[in-house]
C-alpha positions as CSV (number, residue, x, y, z in Angstrom):
1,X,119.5,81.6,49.3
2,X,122.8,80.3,50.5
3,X,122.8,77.7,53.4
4,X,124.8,78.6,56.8
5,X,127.0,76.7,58.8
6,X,125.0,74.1,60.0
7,X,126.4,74.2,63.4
8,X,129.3,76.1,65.5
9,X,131.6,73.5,65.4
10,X,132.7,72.9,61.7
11,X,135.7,74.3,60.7
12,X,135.7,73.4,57.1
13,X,132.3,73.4,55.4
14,X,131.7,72.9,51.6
15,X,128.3,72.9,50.6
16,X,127.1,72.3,47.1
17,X,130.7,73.0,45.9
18,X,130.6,73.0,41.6
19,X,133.3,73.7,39.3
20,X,132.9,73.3,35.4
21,X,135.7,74.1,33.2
22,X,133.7,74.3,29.7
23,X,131.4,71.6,29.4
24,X,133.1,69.1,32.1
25,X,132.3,69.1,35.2
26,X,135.0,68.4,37.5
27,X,133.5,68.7,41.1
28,X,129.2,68.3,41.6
29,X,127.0,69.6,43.9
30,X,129.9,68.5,47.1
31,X,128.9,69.1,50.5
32,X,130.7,68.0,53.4
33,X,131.9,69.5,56.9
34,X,135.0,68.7,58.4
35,X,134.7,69.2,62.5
36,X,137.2,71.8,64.6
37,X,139.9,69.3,65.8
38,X,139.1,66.5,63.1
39,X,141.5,64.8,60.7
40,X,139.3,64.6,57.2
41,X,140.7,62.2,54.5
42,X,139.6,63.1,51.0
43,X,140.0,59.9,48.7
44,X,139.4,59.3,45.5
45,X,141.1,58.0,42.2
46,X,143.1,60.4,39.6
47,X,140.9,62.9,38.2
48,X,138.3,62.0,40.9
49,X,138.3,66.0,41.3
50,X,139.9,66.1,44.5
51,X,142.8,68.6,43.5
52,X,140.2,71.1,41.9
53,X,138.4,70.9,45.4
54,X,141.4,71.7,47.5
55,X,142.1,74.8,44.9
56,X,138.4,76.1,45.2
57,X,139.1,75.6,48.9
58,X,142.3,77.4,49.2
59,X,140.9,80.3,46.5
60,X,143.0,79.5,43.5
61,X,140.2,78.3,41.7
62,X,136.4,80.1,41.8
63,X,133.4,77.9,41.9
64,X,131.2,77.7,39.7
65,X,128.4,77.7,42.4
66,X,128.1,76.6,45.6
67,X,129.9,77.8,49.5
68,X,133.1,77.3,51.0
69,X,133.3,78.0,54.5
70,X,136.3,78.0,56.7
71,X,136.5,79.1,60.6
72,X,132.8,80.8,60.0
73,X,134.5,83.0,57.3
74,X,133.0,82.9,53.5
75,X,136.0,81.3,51.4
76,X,136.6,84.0,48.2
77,X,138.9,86.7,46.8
78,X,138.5,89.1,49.7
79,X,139.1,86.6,52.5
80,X,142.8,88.0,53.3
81,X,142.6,87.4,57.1
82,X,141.9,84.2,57.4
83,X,144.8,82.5,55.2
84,X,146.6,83.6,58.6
85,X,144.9,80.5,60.2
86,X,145.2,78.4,56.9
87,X,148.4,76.3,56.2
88,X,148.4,74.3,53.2
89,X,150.7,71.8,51.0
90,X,150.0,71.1,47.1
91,X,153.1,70.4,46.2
92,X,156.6,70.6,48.0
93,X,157.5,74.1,46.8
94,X,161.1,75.5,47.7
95,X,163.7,78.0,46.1
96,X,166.0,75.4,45.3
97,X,169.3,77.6,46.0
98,X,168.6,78.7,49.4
99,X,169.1,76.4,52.5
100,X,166.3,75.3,54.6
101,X,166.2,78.5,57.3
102,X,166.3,80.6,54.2
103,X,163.4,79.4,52.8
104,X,161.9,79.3,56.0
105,X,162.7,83.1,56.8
106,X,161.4,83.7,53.4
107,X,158.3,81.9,54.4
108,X,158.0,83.7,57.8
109,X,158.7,87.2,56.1
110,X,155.5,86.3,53.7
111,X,153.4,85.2,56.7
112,X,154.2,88.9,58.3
113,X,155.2,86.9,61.5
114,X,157.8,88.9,63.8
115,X,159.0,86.3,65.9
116,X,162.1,84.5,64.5
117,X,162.1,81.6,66.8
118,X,158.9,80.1,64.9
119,X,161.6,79.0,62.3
120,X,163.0,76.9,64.7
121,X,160.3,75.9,66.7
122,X,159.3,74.4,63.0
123,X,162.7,73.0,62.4
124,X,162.4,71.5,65.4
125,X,159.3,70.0,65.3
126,X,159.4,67.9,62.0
127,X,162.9,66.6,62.3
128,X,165.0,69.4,60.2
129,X,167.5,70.0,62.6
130,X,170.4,68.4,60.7
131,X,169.7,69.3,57.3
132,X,168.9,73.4,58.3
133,X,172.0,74.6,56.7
134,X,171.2,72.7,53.3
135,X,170.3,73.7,50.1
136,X,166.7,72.4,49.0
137,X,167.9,71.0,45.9
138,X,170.1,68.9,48.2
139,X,167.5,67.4,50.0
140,X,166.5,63.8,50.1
141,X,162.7,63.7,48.5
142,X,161.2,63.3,52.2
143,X,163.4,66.1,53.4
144,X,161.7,68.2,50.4
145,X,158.5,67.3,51.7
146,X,159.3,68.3,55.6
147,X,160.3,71.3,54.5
148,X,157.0,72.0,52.5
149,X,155.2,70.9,55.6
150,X,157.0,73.4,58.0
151,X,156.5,76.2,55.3
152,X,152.6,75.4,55.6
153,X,152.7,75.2,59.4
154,X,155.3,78.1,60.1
155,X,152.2,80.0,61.5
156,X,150.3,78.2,63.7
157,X,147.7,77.4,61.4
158,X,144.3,76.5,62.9
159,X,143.7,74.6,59.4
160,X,145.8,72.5,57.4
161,X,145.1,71.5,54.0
162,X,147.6,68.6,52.7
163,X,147.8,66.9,49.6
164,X,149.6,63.5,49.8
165,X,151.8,64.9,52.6
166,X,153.7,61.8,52.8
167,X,155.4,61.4,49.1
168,X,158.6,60.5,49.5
169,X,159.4,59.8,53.2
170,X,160.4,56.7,54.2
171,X,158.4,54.8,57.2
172,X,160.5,56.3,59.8
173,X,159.7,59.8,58.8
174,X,156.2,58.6,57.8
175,X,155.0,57.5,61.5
176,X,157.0,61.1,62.6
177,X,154.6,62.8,60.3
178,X,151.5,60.6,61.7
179,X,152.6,61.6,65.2
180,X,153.3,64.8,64.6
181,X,149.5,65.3,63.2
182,X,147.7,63.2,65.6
183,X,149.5,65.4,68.7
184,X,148.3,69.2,66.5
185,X,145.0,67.5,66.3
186,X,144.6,66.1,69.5
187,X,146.3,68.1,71.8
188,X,145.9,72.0,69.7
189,X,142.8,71.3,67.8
190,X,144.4,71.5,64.7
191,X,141.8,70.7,62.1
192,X,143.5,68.7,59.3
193,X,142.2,68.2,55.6
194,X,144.1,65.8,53.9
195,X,144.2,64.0,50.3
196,X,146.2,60.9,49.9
197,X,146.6,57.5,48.1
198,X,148.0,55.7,50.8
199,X,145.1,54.3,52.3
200,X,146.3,51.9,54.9
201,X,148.9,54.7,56.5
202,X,145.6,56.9,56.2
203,X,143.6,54.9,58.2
204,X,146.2,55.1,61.2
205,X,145.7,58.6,61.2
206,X,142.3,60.2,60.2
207,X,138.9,60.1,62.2
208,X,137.1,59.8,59.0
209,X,137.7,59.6,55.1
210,X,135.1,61.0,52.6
211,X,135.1,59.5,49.2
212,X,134.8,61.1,46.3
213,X,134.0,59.7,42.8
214,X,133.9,61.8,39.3
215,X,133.4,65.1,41.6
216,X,130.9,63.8,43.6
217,X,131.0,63.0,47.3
218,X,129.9,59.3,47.2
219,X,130.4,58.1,50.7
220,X,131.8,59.6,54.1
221,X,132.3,57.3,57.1
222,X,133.9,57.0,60.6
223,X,137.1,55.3,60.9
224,X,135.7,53.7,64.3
225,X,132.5,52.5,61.9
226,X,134.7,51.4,58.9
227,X,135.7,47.8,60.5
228,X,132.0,46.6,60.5
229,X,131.9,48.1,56.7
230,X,134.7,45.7,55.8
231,X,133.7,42.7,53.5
232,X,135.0,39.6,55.0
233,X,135.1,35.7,53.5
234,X,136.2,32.5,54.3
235,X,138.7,30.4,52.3
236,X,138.4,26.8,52.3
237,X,140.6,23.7,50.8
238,X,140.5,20.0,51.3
239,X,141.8,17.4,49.9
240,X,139.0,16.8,47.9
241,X,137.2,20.1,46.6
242,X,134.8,17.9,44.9
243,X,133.6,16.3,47.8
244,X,133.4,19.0,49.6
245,X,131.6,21.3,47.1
246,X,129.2,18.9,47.4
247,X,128.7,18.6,50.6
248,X,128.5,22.6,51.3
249,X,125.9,22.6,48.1
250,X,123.7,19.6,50.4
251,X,123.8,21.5,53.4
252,X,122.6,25.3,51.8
253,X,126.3,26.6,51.6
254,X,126.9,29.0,48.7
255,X,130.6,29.5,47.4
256,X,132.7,31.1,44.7
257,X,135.3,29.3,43.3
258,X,139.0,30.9,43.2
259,X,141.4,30.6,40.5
260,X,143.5,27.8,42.4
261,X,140.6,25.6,43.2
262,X,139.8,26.9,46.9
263,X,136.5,27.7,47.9
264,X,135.5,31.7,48.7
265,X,132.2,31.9,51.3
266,X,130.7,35.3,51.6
267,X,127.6,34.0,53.6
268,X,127.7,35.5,57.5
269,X,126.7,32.3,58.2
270,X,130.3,30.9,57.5
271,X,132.2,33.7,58.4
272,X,130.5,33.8,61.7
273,X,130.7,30.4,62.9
274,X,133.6,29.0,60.6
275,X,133.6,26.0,63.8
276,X,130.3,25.0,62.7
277,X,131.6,24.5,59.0
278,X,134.7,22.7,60.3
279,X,133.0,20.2,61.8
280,X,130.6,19.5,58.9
281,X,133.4,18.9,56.8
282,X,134.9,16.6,59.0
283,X,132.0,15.0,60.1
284,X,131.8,13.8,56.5
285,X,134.9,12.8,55.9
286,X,136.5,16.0,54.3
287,X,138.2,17.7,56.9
288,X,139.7,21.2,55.5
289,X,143.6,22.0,54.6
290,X,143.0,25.4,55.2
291,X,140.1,27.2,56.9
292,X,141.1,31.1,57.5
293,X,138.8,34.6,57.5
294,X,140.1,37.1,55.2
295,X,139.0,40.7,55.7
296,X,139.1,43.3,53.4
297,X,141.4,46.3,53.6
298,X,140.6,49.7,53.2
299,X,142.0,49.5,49.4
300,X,139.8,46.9,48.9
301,X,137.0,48.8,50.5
302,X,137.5,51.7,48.7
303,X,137.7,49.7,45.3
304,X,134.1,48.4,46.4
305,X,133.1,51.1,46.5
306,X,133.8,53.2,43.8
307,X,133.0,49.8,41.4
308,X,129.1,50.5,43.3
309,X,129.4,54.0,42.4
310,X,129.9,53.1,38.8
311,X,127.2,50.6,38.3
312,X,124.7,52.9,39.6
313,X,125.7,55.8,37.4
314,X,124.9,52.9,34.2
């Protein structure tokens, strides 16, 4: 029997999404649910399946088994209405030869909408103002991409599905994206789905990132949760290491040693109180050259965490 939307406020559900081509399986048994208003990031390596997701999601592709639900409305063939409330972006796409309000027009036409001034509302709103009169082809690459983004939000959409939305754009138009994504989400309840690599600008941005790991779904977690998640260490030197190996081994300290000699310590005990460890050290004579907390990043995090994924699956 096919499980329901859990509750009324998800606006993206997937639940025990599958898709096999032949005998691979690309995405297994996924289940997730993406709250009205939420910005979703969907990480993963190459080939981690998250493309074939966002297809299955947006229809292109059938799944094998399992739900796709969107705004209460059963994702397949026959859902025709509700791509009215979807906006999406794979990939850039533009007719090359016509300037950017002609592809926009082109793009309104397709949509059915009657009101003209959406293309310029659109224009407006992610910066094309200058460039409106140009051919694609003679766009910079993070032009390209602002046009594909006002294509997929010409409508209004209540959804947005984006895949690496931020290719090619330099960090001005970068944080004008983030803005412009944060203000749809926060202040219009835009839902937003979106798959990228860049995992530091990502974590400005989303409220939480799923991760996803030979097409399965191998850990979800809030952005507001993720900084207690984070690994951290402390890095010591002296001039001495000898010494002062053997004084951490006398005293119950444990410690990695880098490639350049300095010490790594993963115990909470010294990344908690690093003063208490200072003033071993130099109450023995060893005072450190370099005492400092490193915490992990959420590439670093995400490394983790697929490298767990992979020793539990041997």
């Amino acid at each position: 029997m096919e499980k329901l939307r859990s509750d009324g406020s998800a606006a993206i559900q997937l639940d025990g999404l599958t898709k096999n081509f032949g005998d691979y399986r690309a995405v297994s048994d996924l289940s997730l649910e993406v709250n009205g208003g939420e910005i979703f990031g969907f990480l993963g390596l190459n080939g981690a399946g998250k493309s074939t997701t966002i297809k299955m999601m947006l229809s292109l592709l059938k799944p094998s088994s399992g739900s796709i639900y969107m705004l209460g409305n059963k994702v397949d063939s026959g859902t025709h209405k509700l791509w009215e409330q979807v906006g999406y972006l794979e990939d850039a796409t533009y007719y090359p030869g016509l300037t950017v309000i002609e592809n926009l027009d082109l793009a309104r036409r397709l949509q059915m909408i009657s009101d003209r001034q959406s293309i310029t509302k659109v224009i407006q709103k992610l910066g094309l103002e200058p460039h409106k009169n140009k051919k694609a082809k003679n766009l910079s690459l993070g032009n390209k991409q602002r046009l594909g983004l006002a294509k997929a939000m010409i409508h209004n959409p209540k959804i947005l599905i984006l895949d690496e939305p931020i290719n090619g754009l330099d960090p001005a138009g970068v944080v004008e994206i983030r803005q412009m994504l944060l203000d749809l989400s926060k202040n219009f309840g835009v839902t937003v789905f979106i798959s990228s690599h860049q995992l530091e600008e990502l974590s400005k941005l989303v409220d939480r990132i799923g991760i996803v790991h030979e097409g399965r779904l191998i850990q979800e977690i809030k952005m507001t949760h993720l900084e207690q998640s984070l690994q951290k260490h402390l890095v010591l030197n002296s001039r001495d290491n000898n010494a002062m190996k053997h004084i951490l081994t006398e005293h119950g300290y444990r410690f990695k040693e880098n490639t350049d000699g300095r010490l790594l310590l993963f115990e909470v005990s010294a990344t908690e109180q690093p003063e208490r460890l200072a003033e071993l050290l130099v109450r023995f004579g060893q005072p450190p050259t370099q005492l400092n907390i490193v915490t992990e990043d959420l590439e670093g995090y995400f490394l983790r965490v697929i490298q767990s994924a992979r020793r539990i699956q041997e």
